[in-house]
Steps between C-alpha positions, in 0.01 A plus 500: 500500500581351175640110486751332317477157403363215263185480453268258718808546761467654808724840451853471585546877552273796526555858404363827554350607215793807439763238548342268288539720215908635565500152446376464181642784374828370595426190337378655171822738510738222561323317160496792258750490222844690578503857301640418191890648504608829327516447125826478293461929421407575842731774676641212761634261252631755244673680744710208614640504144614841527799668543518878553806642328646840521799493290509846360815702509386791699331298752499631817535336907160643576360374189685144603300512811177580362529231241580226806228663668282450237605136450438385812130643471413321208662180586726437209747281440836707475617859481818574232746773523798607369816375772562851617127483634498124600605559889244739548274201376573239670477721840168557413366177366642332811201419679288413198497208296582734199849398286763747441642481149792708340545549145900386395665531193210808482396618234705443214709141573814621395691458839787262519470204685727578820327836508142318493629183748596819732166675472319199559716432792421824684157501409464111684730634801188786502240238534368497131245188504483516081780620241356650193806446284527649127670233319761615220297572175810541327588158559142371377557706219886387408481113592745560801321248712792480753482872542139457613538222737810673659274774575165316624626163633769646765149746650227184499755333731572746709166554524379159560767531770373724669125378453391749228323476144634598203269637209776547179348804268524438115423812355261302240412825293852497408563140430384299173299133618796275432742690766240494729418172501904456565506757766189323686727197470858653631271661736355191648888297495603830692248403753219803461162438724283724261553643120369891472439664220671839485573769723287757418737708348515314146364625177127366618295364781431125565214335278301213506723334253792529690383262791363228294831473310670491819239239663550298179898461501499476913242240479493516883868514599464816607254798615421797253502868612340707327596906472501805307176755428276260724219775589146328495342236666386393218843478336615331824269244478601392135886474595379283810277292263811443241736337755622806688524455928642770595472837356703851535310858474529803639136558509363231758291672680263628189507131383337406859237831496 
């Protein structure tokens, strides 16, 4: 028997010798430094900036499925899909903290506003938690700044409505710096949660460049997604470290391996 007490006191409580030392191992377990957390590049945390996007013309249901499938598996943030396929993903991201997103407006942002306040509609009614929406480039590109708000601002409300995000697409390979600083700004009167870069259909892929001009004329108003050729962890990490948070790529799962 092994006692506890102070010393030159009469023990206040005696052990066995094997319960003696649980003890102490409790005691030394209960004092050790917590495991320092997952590091900024770790799988966890970049795969909550994720979003797995299939938005390719000849995409098929099974290939829908597999991608939500996937998603849910690697724990990112949001799956996007082209409307047709967004019922099919929202049935299967149901009971998973995964977002479903639909692209609008998709690819080229050349619908008129009715047509695009109609898709977004249906696409809410679906249970679409984020609207990808391809604002009007043409507009950017002409000065028609009331043609772009009539297309954006009508879909943020509606989608605020109904408790969804926005994320408005300039197609930044397209535009020159000056139009889109003024389509970050229409973007943000028209009520957008996040800027994005492109759709992954323009002339190039997203660069490093691309976020940090967007960081500096949002200064914080709004959240950056980043898109477009994102294939590498390595190039993942570099949009996240320019200002990105959210990021769209069709290749999640070889950015995680």
């Amino acid at each position: 028997m092994l006692g506890l007490g102070l010393a030159g006191h009469t023990p206040m409580l005696e052990l066995p010798a094997q319960d003696y030392n649980a003890l102490v191992d409790a005691i030394v377990a209960r004092l050790a430094p917590a495991p320092a957390t997952a590091p900024e590049g770790a799988s966890a945390p970049l795969a909550a900036t994720l979003e797995s996007t299939l938005l390719a013309p000849a995409a098929t249901p099974a290939e829908v499925d597999q991608l939500c499938a996937e998603a849910i598996r690697l724990g990112v943030a949001a799956v996007c899909v082209n409307p047709v396929h967004l019922a099919r993903a929202v049935a299967a991201l149901r009971s998973s903290p995964v977002r479903a997103a639909a692209a609008i407006n998709f690819p080229l942002g050349a619908g008129l506003a009715a047509t695009v306040m109609r898709e977004a509609e249906d696409c809410l009614k679906l249970g679409a938690d984020d609207l990808d929406l391809v604002t009007p480039t043409a507009a950017l590109k002409s000065g028609d700044d009331a043609g772009f708000l009539a297309v954006v601002s009508p879909v943020a409300a509606q989608a605020h409505a109904c408790g969804a995000q926005v994320k408005a697409i300039l197609e930044m390979a397209l535009l020159t710096r000056d139009e889109i600083a003024r389509g970050c700004e229409l973007a943000l009167a028209a009520g957008a949660d996040y800027l994005k870069t492109g759709t992954g259909f323009g002339p190039r892929g997203v660069t490093v460049e691309d976020v940090v001009l967007l960081r500096e004329t949002l200064r914080g108003r709004a959240r950056i997604k980043a898109a477009g050729g994102i294939r590498t962890r390595a190039q993942a990490e570099a949009l996240l470290a320019a200002g990105a948070s959210r990021l769209g790529t069709s290749s999640a799962a070889a950015l995680l391996g």
